[in-house]
N, C-alpha and C positions, 0 to 999 in steps of 0.2 A: 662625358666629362671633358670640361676644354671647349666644347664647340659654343656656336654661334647661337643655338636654340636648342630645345629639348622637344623631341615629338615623341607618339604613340601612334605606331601605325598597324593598322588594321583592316580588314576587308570591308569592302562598303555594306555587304549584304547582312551584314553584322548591327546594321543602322536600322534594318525592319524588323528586326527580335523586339521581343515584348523584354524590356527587365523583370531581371528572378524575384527581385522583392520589391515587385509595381505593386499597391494597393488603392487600388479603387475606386474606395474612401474617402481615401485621405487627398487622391485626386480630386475629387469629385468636390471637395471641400477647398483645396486651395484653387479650385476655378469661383467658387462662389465669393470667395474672398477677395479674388481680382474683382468678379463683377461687382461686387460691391466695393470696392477702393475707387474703381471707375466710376460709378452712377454718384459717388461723395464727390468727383471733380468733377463730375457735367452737371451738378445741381446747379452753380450760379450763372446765371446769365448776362448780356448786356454788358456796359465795361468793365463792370465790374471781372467779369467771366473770362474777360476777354485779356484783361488785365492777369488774375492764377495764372491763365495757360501761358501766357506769356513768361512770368517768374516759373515756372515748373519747366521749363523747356531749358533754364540755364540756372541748375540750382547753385551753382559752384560761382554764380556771379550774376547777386542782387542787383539791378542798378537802383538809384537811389531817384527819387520823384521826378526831379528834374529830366532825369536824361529820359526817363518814361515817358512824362509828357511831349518832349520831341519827339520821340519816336511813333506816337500816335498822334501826334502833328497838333497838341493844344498846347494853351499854356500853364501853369501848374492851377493857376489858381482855376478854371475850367476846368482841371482834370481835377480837382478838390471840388468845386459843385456836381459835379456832375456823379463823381463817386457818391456825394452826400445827396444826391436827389436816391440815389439806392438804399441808401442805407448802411452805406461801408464806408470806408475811408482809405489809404493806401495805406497805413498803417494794419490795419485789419486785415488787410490781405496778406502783408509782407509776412505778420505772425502766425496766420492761417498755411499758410506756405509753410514756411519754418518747420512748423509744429506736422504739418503730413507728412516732410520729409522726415523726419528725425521719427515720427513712429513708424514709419517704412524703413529705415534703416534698424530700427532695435527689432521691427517682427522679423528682419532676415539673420541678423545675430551675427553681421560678417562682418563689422568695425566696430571695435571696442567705444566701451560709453565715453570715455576721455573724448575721443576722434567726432563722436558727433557730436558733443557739447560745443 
């Protein structure tokens, strides 16, 4: 109480114990679930692919088309052909984005619905 931080300290050997109530399972099942959240962002490829990873690396700060297209060094309207030679648009990614994070945040249940809308 008072101080600068709050810790828990404990022996390090304490770090290679199995936890009392590990299952399995249910392990076994939230790795399938990452691999699969992963293999849903490595499906697109080409700018479009290249464009997600991009937005998913800074979700807290969309940039808007323009500042993307400098940063990939076109100008919008080639970075709008070129989206459209795929079959996307930057629109369609920004919501594709959007929409993976916000169901990633309600599977982990640790911000309230208000906070990710």
């Amino acid at each position: 109480f008072g101080q600068a931080d709050n810790r828990v300290v404990f022996e390090r050997r304490f770090l290679d114990l199995p936890l009392p109530g590990a299952n399995p399972e249910v392990a076994r099942a939230c790795e399938e679930q990452c691999r699969a959240l992963l293999a849903r962002r490595q499906v697109r490829g080409g700018l479009a692919g290249r464009i997600r990873d991009r937005l998913l690396r800074t979700p807290g700060h969309l940039p808007d088309m323009q500042t993307l297209a400098m940063e990939l060094h076109l100008t919008v309207r080639t970075l709008r052909r070129r989206l459209d030679d795929e079959g996307s648009s930057y629109r369609l990614l920004l919501d594709e984005v959007r929409q993976a994070l916000a169901e990633e945040l309600l599977a982990t249940g640790a911000i309230r619905l208000e906070e990710i809308a």
